[in-house]
MARLOLO-65994 format. One record per residue (C-alpha): residue in three letters; residue number from 0; x, y, z. Coordinates in steps of 0.5 Angstrom, whole numbers. Example, Ala and Ser with C-alpha at 12.3 -4.5 7.8 and 13.67 -1.06 7.14 Angstrom:
<site code="ALA" pos="0" u="25" v="-9" w="16"/>
<site code="SER" pos="1" u="27" v="-2" w="14"/>
This chain:
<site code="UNK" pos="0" u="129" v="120" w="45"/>
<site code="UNK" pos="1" u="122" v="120" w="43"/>
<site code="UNK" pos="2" u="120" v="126" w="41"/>
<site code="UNK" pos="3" u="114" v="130" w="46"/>
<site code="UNK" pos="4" u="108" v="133" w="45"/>
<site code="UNK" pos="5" u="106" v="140" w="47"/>
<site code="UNK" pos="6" u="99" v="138" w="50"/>
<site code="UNK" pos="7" u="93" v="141" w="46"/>
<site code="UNK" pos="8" u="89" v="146" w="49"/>
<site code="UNK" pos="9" u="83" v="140" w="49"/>
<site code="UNK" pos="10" u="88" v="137" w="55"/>
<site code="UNK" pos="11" u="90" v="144" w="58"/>
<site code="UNK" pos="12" u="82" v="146" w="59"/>
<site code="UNK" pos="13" u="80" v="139" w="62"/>
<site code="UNK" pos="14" u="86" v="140" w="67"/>
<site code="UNK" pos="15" u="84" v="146" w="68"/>
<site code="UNK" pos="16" u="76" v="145" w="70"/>
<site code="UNK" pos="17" u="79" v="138" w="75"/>
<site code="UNK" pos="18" u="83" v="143" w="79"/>
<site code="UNK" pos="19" u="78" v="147" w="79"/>
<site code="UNK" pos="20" u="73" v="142" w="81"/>
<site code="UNK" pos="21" u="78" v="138" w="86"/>
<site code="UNK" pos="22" u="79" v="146" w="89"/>
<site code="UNK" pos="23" u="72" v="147" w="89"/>
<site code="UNK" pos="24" u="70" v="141" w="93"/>
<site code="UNK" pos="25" u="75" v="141" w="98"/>
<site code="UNK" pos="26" u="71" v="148" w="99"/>
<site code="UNK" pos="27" u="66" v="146" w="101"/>
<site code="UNK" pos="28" u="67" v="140" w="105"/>
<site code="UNK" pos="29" u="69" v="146" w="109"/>
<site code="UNK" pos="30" u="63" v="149" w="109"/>
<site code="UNK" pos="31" u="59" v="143" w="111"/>
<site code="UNK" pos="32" u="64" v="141" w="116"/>
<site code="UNK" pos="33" u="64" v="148" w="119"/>
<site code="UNK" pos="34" u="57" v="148" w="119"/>
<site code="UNK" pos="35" u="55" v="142" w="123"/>
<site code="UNK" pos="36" u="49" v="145" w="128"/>
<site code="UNK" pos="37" u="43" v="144" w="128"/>
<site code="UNK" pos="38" u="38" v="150" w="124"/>
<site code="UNK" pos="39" u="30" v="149" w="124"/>
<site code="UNK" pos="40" u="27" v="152" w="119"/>
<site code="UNK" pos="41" u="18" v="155" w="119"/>
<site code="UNK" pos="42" u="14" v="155" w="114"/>
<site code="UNK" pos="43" u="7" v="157" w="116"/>
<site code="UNK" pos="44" u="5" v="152" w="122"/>
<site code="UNK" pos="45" u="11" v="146" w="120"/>
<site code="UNK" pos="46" u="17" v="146" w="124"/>
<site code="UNK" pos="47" u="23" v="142" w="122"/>
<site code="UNK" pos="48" u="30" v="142" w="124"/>
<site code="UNK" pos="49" u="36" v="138" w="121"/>
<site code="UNK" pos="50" u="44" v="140" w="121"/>
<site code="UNK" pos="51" u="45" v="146" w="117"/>
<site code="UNK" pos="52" u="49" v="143" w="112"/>
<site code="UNK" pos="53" u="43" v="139" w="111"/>
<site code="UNK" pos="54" u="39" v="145" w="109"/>
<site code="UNK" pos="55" u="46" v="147" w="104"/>
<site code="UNK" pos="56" u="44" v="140" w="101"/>
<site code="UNK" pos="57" u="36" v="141" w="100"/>
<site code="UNK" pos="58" u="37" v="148" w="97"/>
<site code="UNK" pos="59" u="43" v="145" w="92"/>
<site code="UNK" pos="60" u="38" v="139" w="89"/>
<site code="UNK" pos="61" u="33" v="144" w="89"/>
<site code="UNK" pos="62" u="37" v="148" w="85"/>
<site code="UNK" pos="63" u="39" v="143" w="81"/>
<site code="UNK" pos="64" u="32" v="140" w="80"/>
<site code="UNK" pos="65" u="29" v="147" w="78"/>
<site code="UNK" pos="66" u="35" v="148" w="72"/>
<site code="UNK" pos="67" u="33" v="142" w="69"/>
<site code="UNK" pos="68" u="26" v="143" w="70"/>
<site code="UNK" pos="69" u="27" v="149" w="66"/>
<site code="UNK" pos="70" u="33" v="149" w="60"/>
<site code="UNK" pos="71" u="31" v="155" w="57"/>
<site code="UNK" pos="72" u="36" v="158" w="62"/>
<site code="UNK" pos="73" u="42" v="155" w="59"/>
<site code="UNK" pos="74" u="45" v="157" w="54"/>
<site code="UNK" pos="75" u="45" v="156" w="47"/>
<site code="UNK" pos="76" u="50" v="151" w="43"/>
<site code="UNK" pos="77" u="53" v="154" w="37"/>
């Protein structure tokens, strides 16, 4: 018999982080199936009107835009 390691605690971390990260995804493709309707949006004389979830996905690239706009907001690597 060949003898088995203990996986190392590298290993358990990245298992950990895909589980989560395959939860997390499923999460939201709940939240944007659920969210199918349409939402219009106003800012001052403009109108625009998408599917909510396309609204979701606006404001995540925004967010993701500006956290790589400004890096001071990450934290420091030792």
């Amino acid at each position: 018999m060949a003898d088995q390691q203990a996986p190392s605690s590298a290993d358990a971390k990245s298992n950990t982080k895909a589980i989560i990260a395959i939860i997390l995804s499923i999460v939201a493709l709940a939240f944007v199936f659920s969210n199918v309707g349409p939402a219009t949006l106003r800012f001052l004389f403009l109108q625009f009107t998408m599917p909510t979830w396309a609204w979701f996905l606006v404001v995540l690239l925004a967010g993701v835009v500006i956290g790589s706009l400004f890096p001071w907001f990450r934290p420091k690597k030792k």
